[in-house]
C-alpha positions, -999 to +999 in steps of 0.1 A: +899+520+872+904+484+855+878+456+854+884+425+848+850+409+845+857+372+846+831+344+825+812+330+856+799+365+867+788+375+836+769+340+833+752+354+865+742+386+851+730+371+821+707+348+838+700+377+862+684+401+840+668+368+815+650+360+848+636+395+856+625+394+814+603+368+817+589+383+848+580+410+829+571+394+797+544+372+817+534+404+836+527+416+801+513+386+785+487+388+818+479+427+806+476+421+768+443+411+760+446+375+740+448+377+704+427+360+680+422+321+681+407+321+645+435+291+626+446+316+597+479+308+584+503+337+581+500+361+556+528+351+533+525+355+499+500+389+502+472+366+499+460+372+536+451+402+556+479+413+581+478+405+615+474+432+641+437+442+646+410+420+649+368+418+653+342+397+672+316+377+653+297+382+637+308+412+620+282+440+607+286+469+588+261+491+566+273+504+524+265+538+512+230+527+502+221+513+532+222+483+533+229+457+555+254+435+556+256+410+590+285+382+586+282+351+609+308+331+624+309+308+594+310+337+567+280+334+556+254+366+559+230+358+586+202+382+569+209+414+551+182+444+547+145+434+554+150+395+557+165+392+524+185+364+532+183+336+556+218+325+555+237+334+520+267+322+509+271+294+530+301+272+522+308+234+522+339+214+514+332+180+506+301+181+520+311+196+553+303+233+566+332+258+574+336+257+610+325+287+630+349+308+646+344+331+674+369+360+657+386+372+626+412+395+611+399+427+604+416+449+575+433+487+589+402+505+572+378+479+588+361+467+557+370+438+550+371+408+577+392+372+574+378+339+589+402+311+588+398+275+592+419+243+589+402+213+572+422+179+567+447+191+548+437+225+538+436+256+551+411+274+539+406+311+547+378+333+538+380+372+533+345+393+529+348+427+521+319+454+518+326+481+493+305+510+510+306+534+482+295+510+458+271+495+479+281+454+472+299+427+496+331+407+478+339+372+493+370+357+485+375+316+497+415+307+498+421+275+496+458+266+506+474+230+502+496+222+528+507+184+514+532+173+483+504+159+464+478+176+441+442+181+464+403+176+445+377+197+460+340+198+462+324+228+471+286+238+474+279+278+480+241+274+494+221+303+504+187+304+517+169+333+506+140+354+527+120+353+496+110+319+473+124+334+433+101+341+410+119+368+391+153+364+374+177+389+349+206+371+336+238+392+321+227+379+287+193+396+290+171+361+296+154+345+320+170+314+323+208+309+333+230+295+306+266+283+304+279+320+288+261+338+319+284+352+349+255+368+370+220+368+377+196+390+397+172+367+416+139+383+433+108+369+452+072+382+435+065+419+427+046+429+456+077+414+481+092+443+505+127+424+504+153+438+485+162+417+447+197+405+449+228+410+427+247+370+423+282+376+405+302+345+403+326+349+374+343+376+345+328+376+309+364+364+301+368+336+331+374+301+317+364+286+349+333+290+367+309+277+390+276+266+382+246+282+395+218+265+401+184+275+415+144+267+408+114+288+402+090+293+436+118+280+459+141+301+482+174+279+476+203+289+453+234+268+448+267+274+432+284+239+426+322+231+412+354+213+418+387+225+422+422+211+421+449+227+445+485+218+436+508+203+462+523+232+483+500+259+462+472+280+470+436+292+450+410+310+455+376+317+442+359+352+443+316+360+444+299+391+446+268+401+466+244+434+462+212+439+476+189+467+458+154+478+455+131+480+437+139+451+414+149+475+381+177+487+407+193+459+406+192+446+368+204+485+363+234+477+387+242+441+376+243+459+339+266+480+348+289+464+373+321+458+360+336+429+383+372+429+364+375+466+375+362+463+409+389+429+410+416+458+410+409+466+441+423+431+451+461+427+461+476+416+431+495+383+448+457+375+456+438+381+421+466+357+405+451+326+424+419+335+415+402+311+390+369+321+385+378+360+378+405+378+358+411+415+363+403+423+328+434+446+328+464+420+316+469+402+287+485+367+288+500+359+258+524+328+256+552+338+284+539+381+284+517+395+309+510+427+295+491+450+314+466+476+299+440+502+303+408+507+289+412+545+286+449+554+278+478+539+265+506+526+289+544+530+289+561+513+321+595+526+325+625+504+340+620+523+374+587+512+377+575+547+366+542+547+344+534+573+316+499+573+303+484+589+272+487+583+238+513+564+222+523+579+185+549+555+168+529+549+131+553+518+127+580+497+143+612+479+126+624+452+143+658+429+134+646+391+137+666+362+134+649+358+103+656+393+087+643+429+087+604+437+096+580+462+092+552+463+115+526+489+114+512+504+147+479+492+140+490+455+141+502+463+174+495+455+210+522+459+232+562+452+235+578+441+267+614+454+265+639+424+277+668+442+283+682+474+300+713+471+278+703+468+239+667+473+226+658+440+226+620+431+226+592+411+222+564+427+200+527+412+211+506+412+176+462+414+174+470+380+157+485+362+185+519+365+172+550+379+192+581+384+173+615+389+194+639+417+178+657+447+183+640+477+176+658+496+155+631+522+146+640+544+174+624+554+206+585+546+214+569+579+216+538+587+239+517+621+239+507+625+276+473+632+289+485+672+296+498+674+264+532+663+270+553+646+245+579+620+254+606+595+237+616+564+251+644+543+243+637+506+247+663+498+267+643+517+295+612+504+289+595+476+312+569+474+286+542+497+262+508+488+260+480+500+238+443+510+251+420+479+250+397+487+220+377+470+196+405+468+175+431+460+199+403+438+220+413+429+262+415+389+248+436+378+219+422+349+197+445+332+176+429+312+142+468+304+128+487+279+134+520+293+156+554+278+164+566+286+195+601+292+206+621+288+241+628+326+236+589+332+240+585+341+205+554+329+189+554+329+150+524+319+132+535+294+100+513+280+068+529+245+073+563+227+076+584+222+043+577+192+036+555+166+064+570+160+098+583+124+102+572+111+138+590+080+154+568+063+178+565+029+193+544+013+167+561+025+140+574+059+116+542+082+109+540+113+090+521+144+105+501+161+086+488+199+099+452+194+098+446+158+119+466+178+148+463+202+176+493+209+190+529+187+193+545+194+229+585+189+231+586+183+266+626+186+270+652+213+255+674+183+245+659+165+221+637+142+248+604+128+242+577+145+221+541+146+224+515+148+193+482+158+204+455+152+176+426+175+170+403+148+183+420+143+216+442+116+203+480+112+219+510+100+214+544+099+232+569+100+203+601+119+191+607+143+156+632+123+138+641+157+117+671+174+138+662+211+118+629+220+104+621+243+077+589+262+081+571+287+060+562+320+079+529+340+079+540+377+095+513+392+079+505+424+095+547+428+094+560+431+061+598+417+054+620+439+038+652+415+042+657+382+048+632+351+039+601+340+050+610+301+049+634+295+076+652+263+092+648+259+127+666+233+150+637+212+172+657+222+204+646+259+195+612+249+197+591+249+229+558+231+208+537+238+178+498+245+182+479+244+148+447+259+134+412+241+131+386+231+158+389+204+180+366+171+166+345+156+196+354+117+198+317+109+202+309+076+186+343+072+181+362+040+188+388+044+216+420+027+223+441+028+255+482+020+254+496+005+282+518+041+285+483+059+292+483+074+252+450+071+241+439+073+203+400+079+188+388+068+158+385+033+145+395-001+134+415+000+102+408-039+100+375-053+092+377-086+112+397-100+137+401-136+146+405-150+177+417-183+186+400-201+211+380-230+229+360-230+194+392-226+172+397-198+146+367-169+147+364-146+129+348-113+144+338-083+125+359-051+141+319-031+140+304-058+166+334-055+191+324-035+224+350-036+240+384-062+238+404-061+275+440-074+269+457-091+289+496-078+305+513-112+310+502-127+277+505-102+245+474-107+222+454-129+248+422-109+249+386-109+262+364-100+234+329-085+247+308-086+213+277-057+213+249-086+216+268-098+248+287-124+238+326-129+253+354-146+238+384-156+252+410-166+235+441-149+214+446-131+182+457-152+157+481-118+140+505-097+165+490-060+154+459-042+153+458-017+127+437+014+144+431+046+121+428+083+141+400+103+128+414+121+112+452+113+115+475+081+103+464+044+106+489+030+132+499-007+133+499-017+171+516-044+183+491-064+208+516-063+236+516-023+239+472-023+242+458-019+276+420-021+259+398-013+231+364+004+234+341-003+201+329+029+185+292+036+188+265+020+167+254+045+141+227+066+144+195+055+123+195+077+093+164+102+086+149+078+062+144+052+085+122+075+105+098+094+077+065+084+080+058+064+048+034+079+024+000+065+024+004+037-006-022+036-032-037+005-038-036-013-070-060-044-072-030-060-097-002-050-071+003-056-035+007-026-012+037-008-004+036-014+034+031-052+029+063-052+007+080-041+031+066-063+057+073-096+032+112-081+028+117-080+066+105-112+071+122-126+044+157-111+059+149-124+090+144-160+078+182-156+058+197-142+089+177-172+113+191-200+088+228-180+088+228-184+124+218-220+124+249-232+096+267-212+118+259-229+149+260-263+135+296-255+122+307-245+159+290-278+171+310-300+147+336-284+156+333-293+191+322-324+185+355-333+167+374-318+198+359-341+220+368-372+195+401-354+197+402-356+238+392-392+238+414-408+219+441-386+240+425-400+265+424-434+257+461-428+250+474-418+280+450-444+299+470-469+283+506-451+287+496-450+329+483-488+329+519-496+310+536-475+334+528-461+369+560-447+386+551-414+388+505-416+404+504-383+413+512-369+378+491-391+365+463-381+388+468-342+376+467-354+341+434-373+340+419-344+360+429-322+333+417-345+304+382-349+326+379-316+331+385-305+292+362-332+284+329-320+305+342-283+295+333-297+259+304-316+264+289-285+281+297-261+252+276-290+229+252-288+251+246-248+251+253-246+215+227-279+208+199-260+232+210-226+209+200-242+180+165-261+185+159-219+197+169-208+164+152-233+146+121-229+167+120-191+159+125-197+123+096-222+123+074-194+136+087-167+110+080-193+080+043-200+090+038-161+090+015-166+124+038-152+147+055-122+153+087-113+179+078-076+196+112-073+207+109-095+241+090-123+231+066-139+202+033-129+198+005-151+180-012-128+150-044-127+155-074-119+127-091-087+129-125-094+132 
């Protein structure tokens, strides 16, 4: 039989069954118990546990040891074994305590819990995990920001410990904590039942840590730092906790925990936000991540297959833009093959290098751990990495100067051919390899350039060269064709970093462009004059604090002078000329400085602080001490009558100003009385003339009251009765 089904009655059926589905759904949702009302966000990204099973707060579980671990609401642990803690690991963001929740994820093995909570615009998740076999409880805070703009954080870790600390083991053997340490046992007094504890807050190799803080004979510990979270991005921080007794137990187990390997235990999307811990097992080298093993060498084959063993190649050639190289094994760290297609590679060096090439050597042979041996062509090679080894150490440190290349190639150079000319806007300069850190080129097209000084100094700026010659160091790699000086085009180039320590800008003077470059280092002029109220003065660049110049009016300045004094007024030439330390001497034009901060006044040499030897006395000569005494006062009378010409000169000065503004004065009294068709702009001028007059008079006055001081003071210092200790004089008085 036929049906012809027509639209309205399958509209009925539709809504038909839809109705009895959400009978049954809400029969279902009424059966289901609820699920977790903890605010984690969803687990995108791997950084989060999965959803699906869940646990009631707090959470407790016991480690292979046995001890205990008991996590609150909030994440911290409420007490551990014996009263050892009385609320550990406690966060606060920005001063305010993770909210407690009444449940949390819990992990498919149920050793590891998640607490979530949402805080302005963060969401910030916390994962504790205790390792049973090895007896020690991980926490892991996620921060996550949910906003388009870049997020500061504050965040205190306190824990209040069941026993005041009196004993301490830091990883560097001492007592006390320093800035190289990343963990520290912490116990009350010998005779204390409570278990020491384990603090681990960081990887030997972390650039980032916390600080940990605590004080002798008081039960509170702190970890204090501030972290930035990039719009849209997420980071966490990682801390480990193990409890152990007696006290020698846990110095054995802090000198012997390895927190890189036991961060392999962490999914990977979630150890690559971590800042305070690296897993030891990659090396980052310019654009590689090269992962390795601390026992066997590592081939990773374009399936995702690994081999591991020992790697047997004695020496690698590769064919280089530049020519034909040799490159002993021993030089080598790893390659990362770039193509499935040709054996194209980079080639990671123990000197920082990495040199892109085809390997024309052959295969990469490995010796497996049964015995095995294998060839590998690099076309099916993901990458092949060497055994971390004193010789082939887990960090790379790089003491040449490198270029580095938009291909990810990292050659190290002894110095352009000739210096690099850099066009800025105050002028040409010439950059020289050992005032400078590193020069940035922002943009693959020949945009703007960025040369960053060894003392901090920067500078917005292009290359004027289109190609650059540069002498290359291969050194292990030997070149058996080609040349070691080479011309490069700038657009090849992603920046240059070169060798030598940064120099600390301390002391320093400091000036700021109106772009936001800053330079350190110091005034290339010895004076500046300023015109003013007072006319032309003349400033030495050594007394200037700081100048503030102004944005509507290039070279109007405010000069603050170190004894307090301010002038107003503007330069009487267009440019500064600043010298960087060390670096070029720049000639600035007013208009493009923002402000000037004076460098700092020297330091008193050693001489001026030896005690002086006991003089002998001569009945014919006078003594040593009272020479000295006679000079100082003697310098202080010179520099008293200095002041006073130069006072008087600023009053005449003045004075002939205000002869100036009365006959003006005059002037104009007599142009209003001749003519008055315009009062009110009259009115404004006289005001103005009154007000320039008083201005003056009261400058005569300060700078007549400045002087009877002066003179006064010197008065004192000639009649050799009175001495100035610093606030005021002081009558000498005879020793009886």
């Amino acid at each position: 039989m036929k049906y012809t089904i027509r639209p309205g009655v399958v509209l009925i059926l539709i809504v038909g069954f839809a109705g009895a589905s959400f009978a049954q759904l809400r029969a279902i949702r009424r059966s289901r118990p609820r699920p977790p009302t903890t605010p984690i966000v969803s687990a995108k990204g791997g950084i989060h546990l999965p959803g699906g099973r869940s646990s009631g707060l707090p959470w407790v579980t016991t480690d292979s040891p046995g001890y205990r671990w008991d996590i609150a609401s909030d994440g911290k642990i409420s007490d551990g074994s014996n009263d050892a803690y009385d609320g550990g690991m406690q966060l606060q963001v920005n001063g305010v305590a993770f909210r407690s929740q009444s449940t949390a994820r819990l992990s498919a093995d149920g050793n590891e819990i998640e607490i979530g909570w949402r805080y302005n615009n963060l969401s910030i998740s916390r994962r504790i995990f205790v390792n049973k076999k090895a007896g020690y409880c991980r926490w892991i805070d996620i921060f996550e920001n949910t906003t388009s703009a870049k997020v500061n954080v504050s965040l205190r870790y306190y824990s209040n410990m069941g026993d005041p600390t009196n004993r301490t083991h830091t990883t560097s053997g001492d007592a006390a904590i320093t800035a190289e340490d990343w963990g520290i046992v912490t116990a009350g007094a010998a005779n204390s039942s409570r278990p020491a504890i384990v603090h681990v807050f960081a990887t030997p190799d972390a650039k980032f840590r916390p600080t940990f803080s605590f004080s002798r004979s008081n039960d509170s510990l702190y970890y204090n730092t501030t972290i930035k979270v990039p719009a849209g991005k997420a980071v966490a921080l990682c801390f480990f906790e193990a409890q152990r007794r007696p006290y020698d137990k846990a110095v054995g187990f802090l000198k012997d925990f390895d927190p890189a390997a036991e961060l392999l235990l962490v999914p990977a999307p979630l150890r690559k936000i971590i800042l305070n811990m690296t897993d030891g097992g990659t090396l980052t080298l310019g654009s590689l991540k090269l992962k390795r093993d601390k026992k066997v060498d590592l081939l990773v084959l374009a399936n995702g297959n690994e081999l591991r063993g020992r790697i047997t190649n004695k020496e690698y050639v590769l064919r280089t833009d530049f020519g034909l190289l040799t490159i002993p094994a021993d030089g080598v760290i790893g390659l990362s093959g770039r193509s499935r297609v040709h054996n194209r590679v980079h080639m990671a060096m123990t000197g920082g290098q990495i040199i892109a090439g085809e390997l024309t050597s052959g295969p990469v042979a490995i010796k497996l751990s049964d015995g095995t041996d294998l060839k590998i062509e690099a076309k099916g090679l993901t990458l092949a990495t060497y055994r971390i080894s004193p010789q082939k150490p887990g960090k790379v440190t790089t003491a040449d100067s490198m270029a580095v290349f938009r291909t990810g190639a990292r050659l190290a150079f002894g110095g352009a051919d000739g210096p690099m000319t850099f066009l800025t806007p105050y002028g040409a300069i010439d950059l020289l390899a050992e005032g400078l850190r590193s020069i940035e080129m922002d943009t693959p097209d020949g945009g703007l350039h960025r040369a960053i000084f060894r003392n901090g100094s920067t500078l917005a700026g292009l290359l004027k060269d289109e190609r650059i010659r540069l002498k290359l160091e291969l050194a292990p790699a030997t070149l058996t064709e080609g040349k070691s000086t080479v011309e490069v085009s700038r657009r090849q180039l992603k920046r240059f970093f070169f060798a030598g320590k940064p120099i600390k800008t301390q002391g320093q003077a400091r000036l700021i462009f109106r772009n936001a470059d800053k330079i350190y280092g110091n005034f290339a002029d010895k004076k500046l004059t300023i015109r003013g109220n007072l006319g032309d003065v003349s400033v030495a660049s050594s007394k200037i604090a700081k100048a503030e110049f102004s944005a509507a009016a290039p070279g109007q300045v405010k000069l603050t002078l170190r004894d307090g004094t301010v002038l107003n007024g503007k330069l009487a030439d267009d440019y500064i000329r600043f010298q960087i330390e060390p670096g070029p001497v720049l000639k600035i034009f007013t208009g493009h400085i923002k402000s000037i901060t004076g460098a700092a006044r020297p330091k008193p040499t050693n001489e001026t602080h030896k005690k002086p030897a006991t003089p002998t006395v001569h009945t014919n000569r006078v003594p040593s001490t009272e020479k000295r005494a006679n000079a100082k006062l003697e310098a202080r009378k010179k520099a008293k009558k200095a002041e006073i010409e130069e006072l008087k000169r600023c009053l005449e000065h003045i004075r002939k100003q205000q002869v100036a503004v009365k006959k003006l004065f005059d002037n104009e009294r007599a142009a209003i009385a001749k003519n008055a068709n315009d009062p009110e702009a009259q009115a404004k001028l006289h005001k103005m003339l009154k007000n320039h007059e008083q201005r003056l008079v009261s400058q005569e006055e300060v700078l007549a009251k400045r002087i009877a001081e002066v003179e006064a003071s010197l008065k004192k210092i000639q009649s050799g009765k009175w001495i100035y200790n610093g606030s005021k004089w002081v009558k000498i008085t005879k020793k009886p």
